[in-house]
Short mmCIF file of the C-alpha atoms (twelve columns), coordinates in Angstrom:
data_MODEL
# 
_entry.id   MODEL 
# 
loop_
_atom_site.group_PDB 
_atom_site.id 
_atom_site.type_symbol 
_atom_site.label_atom_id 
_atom_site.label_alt_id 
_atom_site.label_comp_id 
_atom_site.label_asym_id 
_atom_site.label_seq_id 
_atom_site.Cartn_x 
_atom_site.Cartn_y 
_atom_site.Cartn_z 
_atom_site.pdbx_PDB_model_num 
ATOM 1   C CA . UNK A 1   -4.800  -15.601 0.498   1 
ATOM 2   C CA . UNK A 2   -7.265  -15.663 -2.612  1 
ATOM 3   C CA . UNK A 3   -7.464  -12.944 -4.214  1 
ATOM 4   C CA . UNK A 4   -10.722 -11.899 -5.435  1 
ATOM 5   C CA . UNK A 5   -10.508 -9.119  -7.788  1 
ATOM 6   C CA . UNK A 6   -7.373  -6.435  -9.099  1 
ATOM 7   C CA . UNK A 7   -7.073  -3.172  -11.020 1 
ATOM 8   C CA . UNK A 8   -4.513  -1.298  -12.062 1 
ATOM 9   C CA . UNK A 9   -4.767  2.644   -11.504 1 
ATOM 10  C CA . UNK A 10  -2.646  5.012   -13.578 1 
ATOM 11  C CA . UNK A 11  -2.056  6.899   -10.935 1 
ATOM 12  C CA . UNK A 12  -0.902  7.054   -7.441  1 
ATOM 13  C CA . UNK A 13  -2.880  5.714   -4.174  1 
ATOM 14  C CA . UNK A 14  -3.455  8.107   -1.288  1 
ATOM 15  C CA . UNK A 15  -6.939  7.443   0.300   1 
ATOM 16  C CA . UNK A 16  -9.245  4.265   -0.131  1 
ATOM 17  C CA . UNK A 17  -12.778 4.122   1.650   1 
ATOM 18  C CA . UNK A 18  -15.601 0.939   0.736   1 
ATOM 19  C CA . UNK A 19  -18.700 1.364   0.339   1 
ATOM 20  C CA . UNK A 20  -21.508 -1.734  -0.068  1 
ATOM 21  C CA . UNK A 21  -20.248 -2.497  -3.460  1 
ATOM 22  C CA . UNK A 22  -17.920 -0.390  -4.625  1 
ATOM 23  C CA . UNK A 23  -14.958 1.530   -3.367  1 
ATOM 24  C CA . UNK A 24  -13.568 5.077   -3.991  1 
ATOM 25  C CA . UNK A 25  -9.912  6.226   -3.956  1 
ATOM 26  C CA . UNK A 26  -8.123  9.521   -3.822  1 
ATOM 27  C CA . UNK A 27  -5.125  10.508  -5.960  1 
ATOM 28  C CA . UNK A 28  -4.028  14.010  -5.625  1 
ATOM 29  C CA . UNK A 29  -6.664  15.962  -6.530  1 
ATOM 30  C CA . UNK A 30  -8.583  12.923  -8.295  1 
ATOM 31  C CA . UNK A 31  -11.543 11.596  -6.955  1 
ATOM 32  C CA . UNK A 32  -12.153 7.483   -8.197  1 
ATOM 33  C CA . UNK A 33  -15.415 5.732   -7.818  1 
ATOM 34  C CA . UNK A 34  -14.407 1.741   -8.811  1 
ATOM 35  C CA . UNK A 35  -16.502 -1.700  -8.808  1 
ATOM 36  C CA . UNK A 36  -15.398 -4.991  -9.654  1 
ATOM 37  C CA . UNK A 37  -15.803 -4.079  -13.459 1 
ATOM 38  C CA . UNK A 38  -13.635 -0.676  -13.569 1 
ATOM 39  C CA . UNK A 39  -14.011 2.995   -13.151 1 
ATOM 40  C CA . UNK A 40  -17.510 4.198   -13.066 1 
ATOM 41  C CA . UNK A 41  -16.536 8.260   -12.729 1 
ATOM 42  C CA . UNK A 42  -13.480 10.171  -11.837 1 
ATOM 43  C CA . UNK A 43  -14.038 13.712  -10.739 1 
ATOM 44  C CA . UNK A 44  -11.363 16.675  -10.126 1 
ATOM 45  C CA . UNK A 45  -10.889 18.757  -7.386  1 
ATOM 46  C CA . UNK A 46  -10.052 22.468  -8.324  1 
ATOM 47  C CA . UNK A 47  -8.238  24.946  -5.850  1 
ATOM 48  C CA . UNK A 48  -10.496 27.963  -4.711  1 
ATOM 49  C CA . UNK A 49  -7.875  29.733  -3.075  1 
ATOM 50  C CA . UNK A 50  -4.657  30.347  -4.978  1 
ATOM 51  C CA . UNK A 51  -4.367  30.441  -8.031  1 
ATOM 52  C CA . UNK A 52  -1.471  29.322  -10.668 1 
ATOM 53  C CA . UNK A 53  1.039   28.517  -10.172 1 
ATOM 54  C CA . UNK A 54  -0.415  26.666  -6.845  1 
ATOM 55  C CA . UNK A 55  -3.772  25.234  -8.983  1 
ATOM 56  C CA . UNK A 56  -2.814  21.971  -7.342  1 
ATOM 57  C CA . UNK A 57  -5.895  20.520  -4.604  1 
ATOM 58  C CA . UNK A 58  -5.299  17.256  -2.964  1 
ATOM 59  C CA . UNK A 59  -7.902  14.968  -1.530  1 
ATOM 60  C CA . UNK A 60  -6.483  14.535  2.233   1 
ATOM 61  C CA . UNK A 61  -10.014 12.656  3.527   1 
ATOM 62  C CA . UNK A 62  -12.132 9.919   2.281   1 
ATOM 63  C CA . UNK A 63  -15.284 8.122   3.477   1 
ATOM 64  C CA . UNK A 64  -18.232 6.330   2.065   1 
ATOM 65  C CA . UNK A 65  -21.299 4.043   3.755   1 
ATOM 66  C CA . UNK A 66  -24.224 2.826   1.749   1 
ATOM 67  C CA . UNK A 67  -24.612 5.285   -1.217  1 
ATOM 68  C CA . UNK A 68  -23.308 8.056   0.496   1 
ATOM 69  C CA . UNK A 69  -19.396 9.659   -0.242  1 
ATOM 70  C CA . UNK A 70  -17.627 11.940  1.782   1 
ATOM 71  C CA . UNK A 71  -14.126 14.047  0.501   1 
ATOM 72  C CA . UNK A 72  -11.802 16.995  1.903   1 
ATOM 73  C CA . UNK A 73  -9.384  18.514  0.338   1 
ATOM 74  C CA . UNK A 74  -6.673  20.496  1.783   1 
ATOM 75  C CA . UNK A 75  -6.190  24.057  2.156   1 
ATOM 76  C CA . UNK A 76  -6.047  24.873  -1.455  1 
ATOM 77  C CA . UNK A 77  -10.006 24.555  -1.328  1 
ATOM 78  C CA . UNK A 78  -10.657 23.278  2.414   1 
ATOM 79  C CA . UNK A 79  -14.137 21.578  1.429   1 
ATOM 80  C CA . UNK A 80  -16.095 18.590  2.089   1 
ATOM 81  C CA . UNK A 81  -17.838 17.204  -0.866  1 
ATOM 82  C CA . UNK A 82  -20.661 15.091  0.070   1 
ATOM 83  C CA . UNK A 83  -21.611 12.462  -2.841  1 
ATOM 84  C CA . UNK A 84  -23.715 9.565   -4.063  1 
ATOM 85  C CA . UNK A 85  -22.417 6.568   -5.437  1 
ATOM 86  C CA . UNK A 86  -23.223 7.400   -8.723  1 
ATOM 87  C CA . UNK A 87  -21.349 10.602  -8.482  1 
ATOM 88  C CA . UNK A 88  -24.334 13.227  -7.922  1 
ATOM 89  C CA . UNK A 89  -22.504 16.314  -5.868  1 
ATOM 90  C CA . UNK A 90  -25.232 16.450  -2.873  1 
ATOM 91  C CA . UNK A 91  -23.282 19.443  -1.341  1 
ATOM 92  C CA . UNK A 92  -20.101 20.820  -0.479  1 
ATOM 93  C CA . UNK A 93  -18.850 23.343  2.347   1 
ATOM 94  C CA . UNK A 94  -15.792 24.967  3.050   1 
ATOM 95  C CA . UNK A 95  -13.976 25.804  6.468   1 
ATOM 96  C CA . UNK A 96  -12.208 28.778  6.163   1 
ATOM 97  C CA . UNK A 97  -10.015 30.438  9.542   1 
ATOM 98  C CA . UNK A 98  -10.219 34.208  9.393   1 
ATOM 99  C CA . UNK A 99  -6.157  35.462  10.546  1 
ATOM 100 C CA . UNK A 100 -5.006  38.807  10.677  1 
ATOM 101 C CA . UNK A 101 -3.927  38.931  7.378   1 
ATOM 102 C CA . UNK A 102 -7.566  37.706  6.047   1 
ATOM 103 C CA . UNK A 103 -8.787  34.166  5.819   1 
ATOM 104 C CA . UNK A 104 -7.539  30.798  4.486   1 
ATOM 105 C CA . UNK A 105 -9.074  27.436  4.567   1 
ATOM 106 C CA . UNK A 106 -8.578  25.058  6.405   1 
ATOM 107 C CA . UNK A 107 -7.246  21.108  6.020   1 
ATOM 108 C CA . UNK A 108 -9.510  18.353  5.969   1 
ATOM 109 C CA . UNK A 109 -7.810  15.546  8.395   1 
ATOM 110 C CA . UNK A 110 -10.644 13.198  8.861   1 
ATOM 111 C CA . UNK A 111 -14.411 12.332  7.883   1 
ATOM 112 C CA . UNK A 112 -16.756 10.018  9.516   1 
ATOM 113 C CA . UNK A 113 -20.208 8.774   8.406   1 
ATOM 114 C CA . UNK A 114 -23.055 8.038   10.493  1 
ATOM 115 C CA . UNK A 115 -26.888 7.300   9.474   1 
ATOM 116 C CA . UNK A 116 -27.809 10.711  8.647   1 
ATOM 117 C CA . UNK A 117 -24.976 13.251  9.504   1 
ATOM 118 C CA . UNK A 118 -21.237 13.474  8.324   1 
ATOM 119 C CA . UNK A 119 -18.469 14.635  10.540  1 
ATOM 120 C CA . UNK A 120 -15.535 16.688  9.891   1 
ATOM 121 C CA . UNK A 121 -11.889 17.101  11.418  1 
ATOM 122 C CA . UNK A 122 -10.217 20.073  10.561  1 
ATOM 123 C CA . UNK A 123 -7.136  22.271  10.936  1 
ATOM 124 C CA . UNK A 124 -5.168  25.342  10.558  1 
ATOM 125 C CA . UNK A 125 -4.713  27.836  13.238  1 
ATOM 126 C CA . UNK A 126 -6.715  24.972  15.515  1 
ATOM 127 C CA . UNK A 127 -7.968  21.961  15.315  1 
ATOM 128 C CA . UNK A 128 -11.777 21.583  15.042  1 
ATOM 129 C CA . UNK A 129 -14.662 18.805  14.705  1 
ATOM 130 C CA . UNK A 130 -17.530 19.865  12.677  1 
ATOM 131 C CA . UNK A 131 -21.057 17.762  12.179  1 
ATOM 132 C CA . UNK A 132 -23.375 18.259  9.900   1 
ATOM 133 C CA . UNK A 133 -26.865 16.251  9.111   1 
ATOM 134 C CA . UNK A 134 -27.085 14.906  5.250   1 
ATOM 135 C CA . UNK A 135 -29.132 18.252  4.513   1 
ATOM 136 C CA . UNK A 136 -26.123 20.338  5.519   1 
ATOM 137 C CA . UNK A 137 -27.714 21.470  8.971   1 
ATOM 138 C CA . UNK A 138 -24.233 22.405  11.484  1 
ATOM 139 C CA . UNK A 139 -25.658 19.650  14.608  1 
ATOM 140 C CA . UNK A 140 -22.440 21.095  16.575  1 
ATOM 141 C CA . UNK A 141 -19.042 22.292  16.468  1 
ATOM 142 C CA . UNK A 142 -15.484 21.821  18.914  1 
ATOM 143 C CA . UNK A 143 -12.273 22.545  19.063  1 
ATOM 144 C CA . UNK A 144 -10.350 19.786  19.759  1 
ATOM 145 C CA . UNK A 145 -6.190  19.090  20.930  1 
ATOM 146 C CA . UNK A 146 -4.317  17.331  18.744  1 
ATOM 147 C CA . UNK A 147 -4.743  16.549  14.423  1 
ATOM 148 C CA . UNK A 148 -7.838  14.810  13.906  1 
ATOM 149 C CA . UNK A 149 -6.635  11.232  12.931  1 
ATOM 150 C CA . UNK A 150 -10.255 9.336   13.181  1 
ATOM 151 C CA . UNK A 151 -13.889 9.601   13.131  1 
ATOM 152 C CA . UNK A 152 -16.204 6.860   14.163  1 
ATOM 153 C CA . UNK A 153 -19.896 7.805   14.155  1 
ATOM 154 C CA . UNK A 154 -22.575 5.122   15.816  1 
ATOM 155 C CA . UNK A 155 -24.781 6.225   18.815  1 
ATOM 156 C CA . UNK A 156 -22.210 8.946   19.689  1 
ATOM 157 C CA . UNK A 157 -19.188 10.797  18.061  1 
ATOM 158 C CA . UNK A 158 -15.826 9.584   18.642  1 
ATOM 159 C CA . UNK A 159 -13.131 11.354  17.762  1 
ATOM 160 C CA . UNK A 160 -9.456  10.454  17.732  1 
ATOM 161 C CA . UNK A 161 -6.606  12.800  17.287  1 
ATOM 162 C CA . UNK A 162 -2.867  12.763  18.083  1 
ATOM 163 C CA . UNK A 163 -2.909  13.505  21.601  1 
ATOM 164 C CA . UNK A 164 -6.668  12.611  22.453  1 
ATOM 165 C CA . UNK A 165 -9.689  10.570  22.574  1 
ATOM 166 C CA . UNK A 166 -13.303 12.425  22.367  1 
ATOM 167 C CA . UNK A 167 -16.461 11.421  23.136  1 
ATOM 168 C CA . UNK A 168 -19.298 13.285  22.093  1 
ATOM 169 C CA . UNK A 169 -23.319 12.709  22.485  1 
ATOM 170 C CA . UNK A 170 -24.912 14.114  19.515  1 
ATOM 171 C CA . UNK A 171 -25.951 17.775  20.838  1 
ATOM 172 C CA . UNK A 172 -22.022 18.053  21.255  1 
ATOM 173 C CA . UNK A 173 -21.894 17.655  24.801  1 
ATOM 174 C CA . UNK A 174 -18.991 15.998  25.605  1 
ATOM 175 C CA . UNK A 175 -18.550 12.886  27.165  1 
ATOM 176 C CA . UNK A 176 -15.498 12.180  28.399  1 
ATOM 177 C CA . UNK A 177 -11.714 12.522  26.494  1 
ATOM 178 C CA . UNK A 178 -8.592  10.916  27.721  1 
ATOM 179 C CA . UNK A 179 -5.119  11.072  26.522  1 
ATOM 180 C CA . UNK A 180 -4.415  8.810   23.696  1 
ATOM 181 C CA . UNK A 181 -2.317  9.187   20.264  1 
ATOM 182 C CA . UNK A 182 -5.091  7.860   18.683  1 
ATOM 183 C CA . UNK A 183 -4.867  6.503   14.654  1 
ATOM 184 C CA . UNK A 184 -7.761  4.676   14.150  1 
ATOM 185 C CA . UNK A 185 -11.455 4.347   16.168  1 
ATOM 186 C CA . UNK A 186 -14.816 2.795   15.703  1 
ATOM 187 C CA . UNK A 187 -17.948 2.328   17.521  1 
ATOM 188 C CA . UNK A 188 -18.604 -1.347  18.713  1 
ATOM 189 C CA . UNK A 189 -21.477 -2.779  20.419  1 
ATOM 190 C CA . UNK A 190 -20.117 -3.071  23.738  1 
ATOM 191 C CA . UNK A 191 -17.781 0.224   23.507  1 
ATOM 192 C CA . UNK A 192 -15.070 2.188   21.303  1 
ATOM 193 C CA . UNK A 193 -11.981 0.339   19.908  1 
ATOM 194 C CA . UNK A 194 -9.111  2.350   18.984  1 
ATOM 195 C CA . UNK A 195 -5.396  1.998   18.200  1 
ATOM 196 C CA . UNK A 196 -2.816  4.078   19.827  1 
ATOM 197 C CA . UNK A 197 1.176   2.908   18.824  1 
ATOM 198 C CA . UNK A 198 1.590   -0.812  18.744  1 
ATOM 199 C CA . UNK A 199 -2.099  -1.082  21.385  1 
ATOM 200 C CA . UNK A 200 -5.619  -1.923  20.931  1 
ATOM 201 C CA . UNK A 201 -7.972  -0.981  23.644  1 
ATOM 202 C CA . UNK A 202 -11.586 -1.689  23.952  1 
ATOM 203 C CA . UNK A 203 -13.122 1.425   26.692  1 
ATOM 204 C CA . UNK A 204 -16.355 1.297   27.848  1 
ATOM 205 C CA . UNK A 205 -19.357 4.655   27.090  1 
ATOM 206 C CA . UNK A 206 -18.350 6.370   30.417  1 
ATOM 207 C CA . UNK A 207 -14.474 5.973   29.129  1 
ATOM 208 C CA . UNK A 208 -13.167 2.879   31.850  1 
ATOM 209 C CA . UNK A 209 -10.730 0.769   30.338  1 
ATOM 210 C CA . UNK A 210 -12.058 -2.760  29.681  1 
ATOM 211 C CA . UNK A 211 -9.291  -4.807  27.588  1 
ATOM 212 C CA . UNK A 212 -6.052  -3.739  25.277  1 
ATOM 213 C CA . UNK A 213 -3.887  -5.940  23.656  1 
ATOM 214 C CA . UNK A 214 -0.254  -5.048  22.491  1 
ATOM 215 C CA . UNK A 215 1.620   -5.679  18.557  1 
ATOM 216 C CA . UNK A 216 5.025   -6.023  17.183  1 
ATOM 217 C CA . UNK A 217 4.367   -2.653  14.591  1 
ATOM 218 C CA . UNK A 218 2.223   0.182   15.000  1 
ATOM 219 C CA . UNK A 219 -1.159  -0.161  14.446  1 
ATOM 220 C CA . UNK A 220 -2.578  1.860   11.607  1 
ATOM 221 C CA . UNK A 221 -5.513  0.871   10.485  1 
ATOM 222 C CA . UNK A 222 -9.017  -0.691  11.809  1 
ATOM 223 C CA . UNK A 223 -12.053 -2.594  10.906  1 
ATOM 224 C CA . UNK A 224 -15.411 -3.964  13.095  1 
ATOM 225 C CA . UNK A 225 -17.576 -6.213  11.607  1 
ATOM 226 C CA . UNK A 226 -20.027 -8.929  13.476  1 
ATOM 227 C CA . UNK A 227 -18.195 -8.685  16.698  1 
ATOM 228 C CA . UNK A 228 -14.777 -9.336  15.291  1 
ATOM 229 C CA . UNK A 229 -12.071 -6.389  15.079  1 
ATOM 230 C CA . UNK A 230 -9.785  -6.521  12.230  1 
ATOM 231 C CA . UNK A 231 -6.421  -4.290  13.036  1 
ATOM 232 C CA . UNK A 232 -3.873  -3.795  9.936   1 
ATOM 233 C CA . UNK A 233 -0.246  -3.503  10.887  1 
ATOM 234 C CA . UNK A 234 2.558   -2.749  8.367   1 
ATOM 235 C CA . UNK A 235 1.414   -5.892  5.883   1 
ATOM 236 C CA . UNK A 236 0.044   -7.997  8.369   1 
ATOM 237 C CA . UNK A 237 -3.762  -8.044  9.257   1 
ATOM 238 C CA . UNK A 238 -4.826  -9.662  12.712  1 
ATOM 239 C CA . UNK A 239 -8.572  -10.785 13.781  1 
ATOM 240 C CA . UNK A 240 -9.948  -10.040 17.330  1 
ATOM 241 C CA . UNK A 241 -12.841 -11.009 19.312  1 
ATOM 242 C CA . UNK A 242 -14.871 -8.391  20.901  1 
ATOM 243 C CA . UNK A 243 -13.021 -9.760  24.542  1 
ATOM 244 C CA . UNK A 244 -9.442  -8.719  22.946  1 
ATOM 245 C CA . UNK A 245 -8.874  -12.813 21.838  1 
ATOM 246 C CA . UNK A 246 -6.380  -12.883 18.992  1 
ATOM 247 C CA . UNK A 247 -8.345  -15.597 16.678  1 
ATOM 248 C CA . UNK A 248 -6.104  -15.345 13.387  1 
ATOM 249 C CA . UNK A 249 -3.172  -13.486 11.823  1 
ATOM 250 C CA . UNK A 250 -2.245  -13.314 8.052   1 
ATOM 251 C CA . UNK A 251 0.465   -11.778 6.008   1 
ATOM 252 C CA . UNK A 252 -0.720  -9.940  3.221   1 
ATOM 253 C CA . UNK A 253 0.968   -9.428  -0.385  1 
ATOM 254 C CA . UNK A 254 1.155   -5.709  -0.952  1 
ATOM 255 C CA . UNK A 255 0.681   -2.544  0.747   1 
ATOM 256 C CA . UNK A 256 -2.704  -2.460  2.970   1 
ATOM 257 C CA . UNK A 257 -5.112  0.125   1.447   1 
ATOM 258 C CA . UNK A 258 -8.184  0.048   2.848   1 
ATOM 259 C CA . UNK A 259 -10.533 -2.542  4.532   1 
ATOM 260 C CA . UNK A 260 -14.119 -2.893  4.719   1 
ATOM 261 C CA . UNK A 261 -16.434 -5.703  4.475   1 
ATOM 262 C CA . UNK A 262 -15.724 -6.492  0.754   1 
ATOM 263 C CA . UNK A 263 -12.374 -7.304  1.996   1 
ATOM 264 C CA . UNK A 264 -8.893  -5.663  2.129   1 
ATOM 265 C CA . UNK A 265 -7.481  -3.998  -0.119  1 
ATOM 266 C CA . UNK A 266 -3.722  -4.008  -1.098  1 
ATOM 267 C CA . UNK A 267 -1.912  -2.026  -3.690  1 
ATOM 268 C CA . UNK A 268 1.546   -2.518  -5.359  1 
ATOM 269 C CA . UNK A 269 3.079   -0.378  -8.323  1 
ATOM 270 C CA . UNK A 270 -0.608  1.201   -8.508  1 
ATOM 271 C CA . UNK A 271 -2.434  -2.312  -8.989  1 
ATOM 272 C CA . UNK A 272 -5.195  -2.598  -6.404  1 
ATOM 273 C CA . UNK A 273 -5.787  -5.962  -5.071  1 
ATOM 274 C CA . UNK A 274 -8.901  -7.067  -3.224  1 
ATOM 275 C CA . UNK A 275 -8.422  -10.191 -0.776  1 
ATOM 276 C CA . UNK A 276 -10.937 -11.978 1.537   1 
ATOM 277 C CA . UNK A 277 -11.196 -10.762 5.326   1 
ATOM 278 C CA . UNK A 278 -9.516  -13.284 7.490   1 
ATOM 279 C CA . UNK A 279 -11.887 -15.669 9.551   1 
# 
């Protein structure tokens, strides 16, 4: 494959998310906001728990669409910082669990972006999804089974953990869930795609299966884009139609960081490498 564009990053890479025309990656407690010319900001994450020795915050949740970025941090601070592209803190919030022996945040999982709202999957004592509009108004809150692995936000909330699949309409009533070690989901026109193990599946709104489609490795990351489903497996990335037809397969050079319409990204030694999307 071509490839269009590398960087090296001083550091290490933990979380990658795309956004129209940039991209922003997570390092520990480093926050990186990158285009095809370099960094444009970095910004640091600082614990408001503990204190020193345990000062240490890591970013465990990344998302960005259009202009908008979305982090959480673990339970050293148990926020989500909600961003612009050019690095403007909109707001942040923290989830905090109240115990017997007083309170302690709580661990970011997952973030999903929709239009106007940003949805959170947390954990401590339980495991909880959390949405919230753009202006920080709670739209609903659930507890959940299972680490939330995925968020997909389009028309409805879907929400993938370890041991289920969730359905939400967007006054939190629930759709439907089935069981389903879910790590990946998104919201297609003609359903919800998600990848449990080695298996794709396509399920309809009310939850009926309608295709899946079984791999060599486990699946671990995906993509939609106009009708085609892009699912990354160990180095390998493989193209789907919208009907579960396997249209092309390529072997990529480096570790798979993140996808998203720019491309894929790989990264080796802490060089990122940007490469077409398969067609």
């Amino acid at each position: 494959m071509k490839e269009l564009w590398r960087y090296k990053l001083d550091c290490s890479i933990e979380n990658v998310s795309f956004g129209e025309d940039y991209l922003v990656v997570g390092s520990g407690s480093e926050l990186y906001c990158l285009d095809t010319q370099g960094i444009l900001w970095k910004r640091r994450m600082k614990t408001t728990f503990y204190r020193d020795p345990y000062s240490d915050v890591s970013i465990t949740a990344l998302n960005a669409k259009g202009s908008v970025i979305a982090a959480g941090t673990n339970f050293m601070d148990g926020k989500i910082y909600l961003l612009t592209k050019a690095g403007k803190l909109l707001w942040e919030h923290q989830f905090a669990t109240i115990a017997s022996l007083g309170w302690r945040p709580e661990d970011v999982t997952a973030i999903g972006l929709g239009d106007n709202c940003v949805a959170t999957g947390t954990e401590f004592i339980g495991e909880y999804v959390y949405v919230y509009t753009f202006r920080r108004k709670r739209v609903f809150l659930k507890r959940v089974a299972g680490t939330v692995r995925a968020i997909a936000i389009n028309g409805s909330v879907a929400v993938g953990t370890d041991t289920r699949l969730y359905v939400f309409d967007f006054d939190g009533e629930e759709r439907f869930s089935i069981p389903a070690q879910t790590a990946d989901v998104k919201v297609t026109k003609d359903g919800i795609v998600f990848a449990s193990g080695n298996k794709i599946s396509l399920i309809a709104d009310d939850g009926g299966e309608l295709w899946h489609e079984s791999f060599d490795g486990r699946i671990e990351q995906l993509f939609y884009h106009n009708n085609k489903i892009y699912a990354v497996a160990g180095t390998s990335i493989t193209l789907l139609s919208e009907n579960g037809d396997v249209l092309n397969s390529v072997e990529l050079e480096g570790n798979p960081a993140g996808i998203g319409k720019a491309g894929i990204l790989t990264h080796d030694r802490n060089t990122l490498r940007l490469y077409p999307l398969p067609d």
